[in-house]
Structure formats: structure tokens, C-alpha cells
C-alpha positions as CSV (number, residue, x, y, z in Angstrom):
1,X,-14.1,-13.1,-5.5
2,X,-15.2,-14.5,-8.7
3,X,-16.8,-11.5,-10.0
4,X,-14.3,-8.5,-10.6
5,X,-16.4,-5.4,-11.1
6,X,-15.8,-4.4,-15.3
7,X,-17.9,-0.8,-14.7
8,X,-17.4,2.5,-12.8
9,X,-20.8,1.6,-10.8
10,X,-20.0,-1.7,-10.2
11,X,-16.4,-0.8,-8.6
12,X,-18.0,2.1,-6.7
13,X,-20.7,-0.6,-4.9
14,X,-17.7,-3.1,-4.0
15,X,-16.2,-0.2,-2.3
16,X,-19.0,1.0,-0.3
17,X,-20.1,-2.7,0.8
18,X,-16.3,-3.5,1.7
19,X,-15.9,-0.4,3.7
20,X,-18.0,-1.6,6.3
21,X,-16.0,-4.4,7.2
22,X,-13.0,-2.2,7.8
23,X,-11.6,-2.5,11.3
24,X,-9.6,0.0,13.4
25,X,-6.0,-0.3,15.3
26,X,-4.0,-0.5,16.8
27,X,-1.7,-3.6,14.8
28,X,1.2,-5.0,15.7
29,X,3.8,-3.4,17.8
30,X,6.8,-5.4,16.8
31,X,6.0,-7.4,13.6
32,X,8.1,-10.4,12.7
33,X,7.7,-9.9,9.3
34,X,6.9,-6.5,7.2
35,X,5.8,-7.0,3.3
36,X,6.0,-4.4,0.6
37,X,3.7,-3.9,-2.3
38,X,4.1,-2.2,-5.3
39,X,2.9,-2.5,-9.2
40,X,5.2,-1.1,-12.1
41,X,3.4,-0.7,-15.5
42,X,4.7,-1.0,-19.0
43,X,4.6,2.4,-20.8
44,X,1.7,1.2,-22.4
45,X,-0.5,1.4,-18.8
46,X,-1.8,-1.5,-19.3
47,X,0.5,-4.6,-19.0
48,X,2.1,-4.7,-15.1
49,X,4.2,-6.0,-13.0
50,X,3.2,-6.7,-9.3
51,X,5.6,-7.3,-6.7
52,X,5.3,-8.2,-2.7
53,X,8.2,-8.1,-0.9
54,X,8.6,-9.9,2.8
55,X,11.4,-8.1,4.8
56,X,12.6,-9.4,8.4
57,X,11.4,-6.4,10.6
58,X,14.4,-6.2,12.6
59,X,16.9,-6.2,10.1
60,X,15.2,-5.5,7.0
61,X,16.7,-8.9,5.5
62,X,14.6,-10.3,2.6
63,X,12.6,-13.6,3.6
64,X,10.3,-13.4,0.5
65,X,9.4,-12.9,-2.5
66,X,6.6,-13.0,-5.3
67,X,6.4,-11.2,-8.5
68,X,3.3,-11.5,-11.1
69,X,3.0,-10.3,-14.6
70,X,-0.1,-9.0,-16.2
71,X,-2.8,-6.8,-17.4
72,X,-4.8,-4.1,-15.8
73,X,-7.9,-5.3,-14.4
74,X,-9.9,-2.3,-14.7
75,X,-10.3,0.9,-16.4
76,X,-8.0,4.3,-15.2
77,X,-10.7,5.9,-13.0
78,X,-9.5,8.2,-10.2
79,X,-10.2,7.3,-6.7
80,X,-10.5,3.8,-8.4
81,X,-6.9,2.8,-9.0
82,X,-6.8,-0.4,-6.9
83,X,-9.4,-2.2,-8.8
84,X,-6.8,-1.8,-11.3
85,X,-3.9,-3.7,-9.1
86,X,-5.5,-5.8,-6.5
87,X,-6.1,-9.2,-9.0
88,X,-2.3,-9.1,-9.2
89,X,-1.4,-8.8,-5.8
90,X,-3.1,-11.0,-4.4
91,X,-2.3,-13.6,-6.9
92,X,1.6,-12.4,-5.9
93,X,0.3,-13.0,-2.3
94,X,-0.9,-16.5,-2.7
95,X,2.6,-17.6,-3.9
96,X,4.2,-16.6,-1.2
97,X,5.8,-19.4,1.1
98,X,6.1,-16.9,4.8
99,X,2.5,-15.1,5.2
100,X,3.8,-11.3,6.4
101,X,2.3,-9.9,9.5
102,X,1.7,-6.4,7.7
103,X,0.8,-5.3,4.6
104,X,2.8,-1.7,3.7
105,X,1.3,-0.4,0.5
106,X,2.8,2.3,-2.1
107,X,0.1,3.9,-1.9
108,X,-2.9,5.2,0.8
109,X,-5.7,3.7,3.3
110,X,-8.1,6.6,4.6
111,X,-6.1,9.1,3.3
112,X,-8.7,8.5,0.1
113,X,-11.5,10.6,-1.1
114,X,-13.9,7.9,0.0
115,X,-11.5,6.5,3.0
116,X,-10.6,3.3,1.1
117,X,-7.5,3.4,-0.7
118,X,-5.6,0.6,-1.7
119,X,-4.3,-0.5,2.0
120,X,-7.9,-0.6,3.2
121,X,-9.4,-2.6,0.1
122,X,-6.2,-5.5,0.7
123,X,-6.4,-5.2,4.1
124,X,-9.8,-6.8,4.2
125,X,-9.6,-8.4,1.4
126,X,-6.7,-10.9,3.3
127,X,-7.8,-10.1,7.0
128,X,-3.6,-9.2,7.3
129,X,-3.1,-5.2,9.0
130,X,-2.3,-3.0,6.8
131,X,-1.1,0.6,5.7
132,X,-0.1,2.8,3.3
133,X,3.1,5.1,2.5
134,X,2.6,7.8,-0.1
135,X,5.2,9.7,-2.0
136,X,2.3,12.3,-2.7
137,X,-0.9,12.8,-1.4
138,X,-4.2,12.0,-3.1
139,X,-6.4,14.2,-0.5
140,X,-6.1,16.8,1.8
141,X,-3.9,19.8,3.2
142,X,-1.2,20.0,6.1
143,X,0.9,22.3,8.0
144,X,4.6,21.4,7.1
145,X,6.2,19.2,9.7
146,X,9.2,19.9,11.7
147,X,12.5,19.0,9.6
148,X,14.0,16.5,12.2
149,X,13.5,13.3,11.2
150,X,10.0,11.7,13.2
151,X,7.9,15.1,13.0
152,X,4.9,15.1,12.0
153,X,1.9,17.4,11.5
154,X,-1.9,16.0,10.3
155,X,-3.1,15.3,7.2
156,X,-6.8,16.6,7.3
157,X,-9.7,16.4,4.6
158,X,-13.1,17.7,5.4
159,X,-12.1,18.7,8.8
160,X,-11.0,14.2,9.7
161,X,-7.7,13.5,10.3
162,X,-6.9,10.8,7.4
163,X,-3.0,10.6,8.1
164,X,0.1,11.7,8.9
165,X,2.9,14.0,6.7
166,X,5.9,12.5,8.4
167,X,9.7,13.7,8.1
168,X,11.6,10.2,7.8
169,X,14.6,12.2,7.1
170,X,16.3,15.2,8.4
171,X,15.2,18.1,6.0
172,X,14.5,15.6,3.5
173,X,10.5,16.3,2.2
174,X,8.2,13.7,4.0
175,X,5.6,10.8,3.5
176,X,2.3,10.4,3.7
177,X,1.2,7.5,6.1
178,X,-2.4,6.4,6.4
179,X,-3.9,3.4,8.6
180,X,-5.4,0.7,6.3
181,X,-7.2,-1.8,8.0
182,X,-6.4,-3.6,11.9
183,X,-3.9,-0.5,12.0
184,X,-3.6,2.8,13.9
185,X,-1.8,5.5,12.4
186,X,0.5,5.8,15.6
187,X,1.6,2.7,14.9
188,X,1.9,3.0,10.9
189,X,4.1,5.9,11.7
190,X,6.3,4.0,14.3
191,X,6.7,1.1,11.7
192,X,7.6,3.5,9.1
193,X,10.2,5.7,10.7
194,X,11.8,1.6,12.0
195,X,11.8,1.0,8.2
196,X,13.4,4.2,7.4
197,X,16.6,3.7,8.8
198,X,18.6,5.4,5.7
199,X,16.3,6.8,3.2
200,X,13.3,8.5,2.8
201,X,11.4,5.6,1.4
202,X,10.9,2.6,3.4
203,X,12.5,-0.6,2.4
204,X,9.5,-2.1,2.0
205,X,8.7,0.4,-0.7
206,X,12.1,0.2,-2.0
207,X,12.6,-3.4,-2.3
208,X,8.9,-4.0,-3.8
209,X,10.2,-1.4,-6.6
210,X,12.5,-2.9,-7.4
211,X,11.1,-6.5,-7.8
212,X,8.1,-5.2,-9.9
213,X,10.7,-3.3,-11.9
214,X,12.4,-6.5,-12.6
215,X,9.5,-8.1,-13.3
216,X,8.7,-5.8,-16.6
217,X,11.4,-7.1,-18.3
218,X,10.4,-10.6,-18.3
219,X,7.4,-12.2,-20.4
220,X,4.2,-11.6,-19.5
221,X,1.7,-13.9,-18.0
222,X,-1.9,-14.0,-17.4
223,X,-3.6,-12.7,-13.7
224,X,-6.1,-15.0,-13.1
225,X,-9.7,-13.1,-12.7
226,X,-10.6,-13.1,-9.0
């Protein structure tokens, strides 16, 4: 990408003409590597932090890790938030040194009101399957789940199935897993509840917090434009 849309319209046609290349499941059953993403932001909600975290999938042991400082890339627009975070990440992705085998995003895939949430834009921006865990959702209503840890009930807008409200902890309120792109949401939910082996969050999502966190409290630096 050279181009990186700058209005509302612009954003909205990226979205539509990238949606077409996105691919089903069902992804990897036993991943070698899992990679976290998350983006902090300054109070100011502009400048950012942008963090991708590469976990060993059977112990959760950190193999990687890229952090990048910057600026917004776009406007606050809902439904629009990845255009603001995407430049970043996959700057942060590029200086990695082990390419992960999944992409878990803080954040949503179909579970979007135009069923391409951040998951689904990276995942076909970099080719790499992909999926996202939400600490709230952005669309749709549900049935509360069971309260054993692994229950789950649908997440449904306009009468589709978008994800899944899974319990990754006994009695402990649930995420909200969505298939990006090259995933299945069986298999995002099965990858979730292997991450989840103490907390709610995974520790993808955990350790990518943390490392954008970090990343705030160092100088900034300019995201190249895509």
C-alpha cells in the first residue's frame, strides 16, 4: 500500500474491495507460534504505541517481540478504527525476526458491522490466519453462556452468526471471539481457551498490553505511511 485512505469514503471503498479477498477456515490446529496485537494511545488519542507479541503456543514462552511508536493514521470514525492502527502494526510486523503462524487481535473479525474488523483487514493484508478476542462487543446480542469455563452461546447480528461469547473462566464474564481471515471460529475458540490457561484474557492479549504500554513511555517515532 502506498496510498493510505485520508477520508471516510476513501476508507469505506478499501474496505469493501478488501472484503472480497477474505477467506474462510478452518487455520491451524496446533500452531507453533501464536502472536498478539495490541495499540495503547497516549491520552492525547493521537500519538500510539503498537505492540506484536510472538508467544510459543505450547508454553506461552515469549519468542518475539516488536514495538512501534507513532501517530494515528486516520480520523476516529466508528466501524473505522483499524485504519487508525494497521500502519503501525504492520510496520511492528516487519521487524519481527520469527513470522507467527496466527494473528490474535484485541479486537474483532466478523463480529463488525460491515464483517471486517481489524483481524479481517490484517489477516489479508499479510496472508497470515487470523482472529480476534474482544473484551466487549462492537455488534450484536447473545444468550449468556454456561459459567464453566469453555461454554459458549452465539453471537448473532442480523440473524448471522458473527462469533462466539465464550466463558474462559469459571463464572468469570466471557470474550468475544470472531474468525478473521484463513480461520474458523471453532478453531479461534479452541486456540483461545489453550491460551487461557489462568486468566480471562489470553496471553497474547496480555503480553501485547503490556509491550504497547511500555512502549508509551519511550520517545516517539515516525510510522512510515503505507
Amino acid at each position: 500500500m502506498t496510498d493510505w485512505p485520508r477520508t471516510e469514503a476513501e476508507a469505506l471503498a478499501v474496505q469493501d474491495a478488501l472484503r472480497s479477498r477474505l477467506l474462510g477456515g478452518p487455520g491451524p490446529e496446533r500452531p507453533a507460534t501464536v502472536a498478539g496485537l495490541d495499540v495503547a494511545y497516549h491520552e492525547d488519542g493521537e500519538r500510539l504505541a503498537a505492540a506484536i507479541v510472538v508467544l510459543d503456543a505450547a508454553d506461552h514462552r515469549v519468542v518475539d517481540t516488536a514495538v512501534v511508536r507513532g501517530r494515528a493514521a486516520f480520523p476516529y470514525v466508528p466501524g473505522l478504527f483499524a485504519f487508525r492502527e494497521i500502519p503501525a502494526l504492520l510496520t511492528a510486523l516487519d521487524r519481527l525476526t520469527v513470522r507467527p503462524d496466527v494473528l490474535i487481535c484485541d479486537g474483532h473479525g466478523l463480529a463488525h458491522p460491515r464483517r471486517f474488523g481489524l483481524a479481517c483487514h490484517l489477516g489479508v493484508l499479510t496472508g497470515l490466519p487470523s482472529f480476534g478476542v474482544g473484551k466487549t462487543p462492537l455488534v450484536g446480542s447473545w444468550a449468556p453462556p454456561g459459567e464453566r469455563r469453555g461454554e459458549r452461546s452465539a453471537l448473532i447480528d442480523d440473524g448471522e452468526t458473527v462469533g462466539a461469547v465464550l466463558r474462559t473462566r469459571d463464572s468469570v464474564k466471557p470474550v468475544f471471539v470472531s474468525a478473521g481471515h484463513r480461520m474458523d471460529l471453532d478453531t479461534a475458540c479452541a486456540l483461545t481457551l489453550g491460551l487461557t490457561p489462568r486468566f480471562r484474557l489470553p496471553e497474547t492479549t496480555r503480553a501485547a498490553d503490556r509491550a504497547c504500554r511500555d512502549g508509551l513511555r519511550q520517545p516517539d517515532v515516525t510510522v512510515p505511511r503505507r
